[in-house]
N, C-alpha and C positions, 0 to 999 in steps of 0.2 A: 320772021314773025313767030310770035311764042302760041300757042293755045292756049286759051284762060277759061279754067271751071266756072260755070255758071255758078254764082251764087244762089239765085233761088229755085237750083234743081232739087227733085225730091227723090227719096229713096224708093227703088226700086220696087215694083207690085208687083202680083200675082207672081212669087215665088212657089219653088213647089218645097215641100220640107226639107230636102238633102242640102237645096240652094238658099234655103235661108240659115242654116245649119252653117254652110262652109261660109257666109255674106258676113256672119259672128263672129265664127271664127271660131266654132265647137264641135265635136260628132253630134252625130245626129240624136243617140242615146241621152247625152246632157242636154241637147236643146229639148227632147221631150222631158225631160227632168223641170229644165227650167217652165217650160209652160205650165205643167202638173203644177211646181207650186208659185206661180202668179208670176215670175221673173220676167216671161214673155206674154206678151196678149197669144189669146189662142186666136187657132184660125177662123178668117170667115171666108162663108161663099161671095162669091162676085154674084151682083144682081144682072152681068150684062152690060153691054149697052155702050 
């Protein structure tokens, strides 16, 4: 029997910077580049819960 990807999984949450840096596929240095100017959403807090 094979394993089949979930089609309607979602992308991983609450990363921490380093791991959504290497999740791109960039240092860490461009991926603060690309946030500064709009490439990436910046970060948010979790409310919890």
């Amino acid at each position: 029997m094979t394993a089949r990807s979930d089609p309607i999984a979602y992308p991983p949450r609450g990363m921490s910077r380093d791991e959504v840096a290497r999740y791109v596929g960039v240092g860490t240095t461009k991926f603060d580049e690309m946030v500064a100017d709009g490439r990436m959403p910046s970060p948010r807090k979790s409310t919890g819960g």
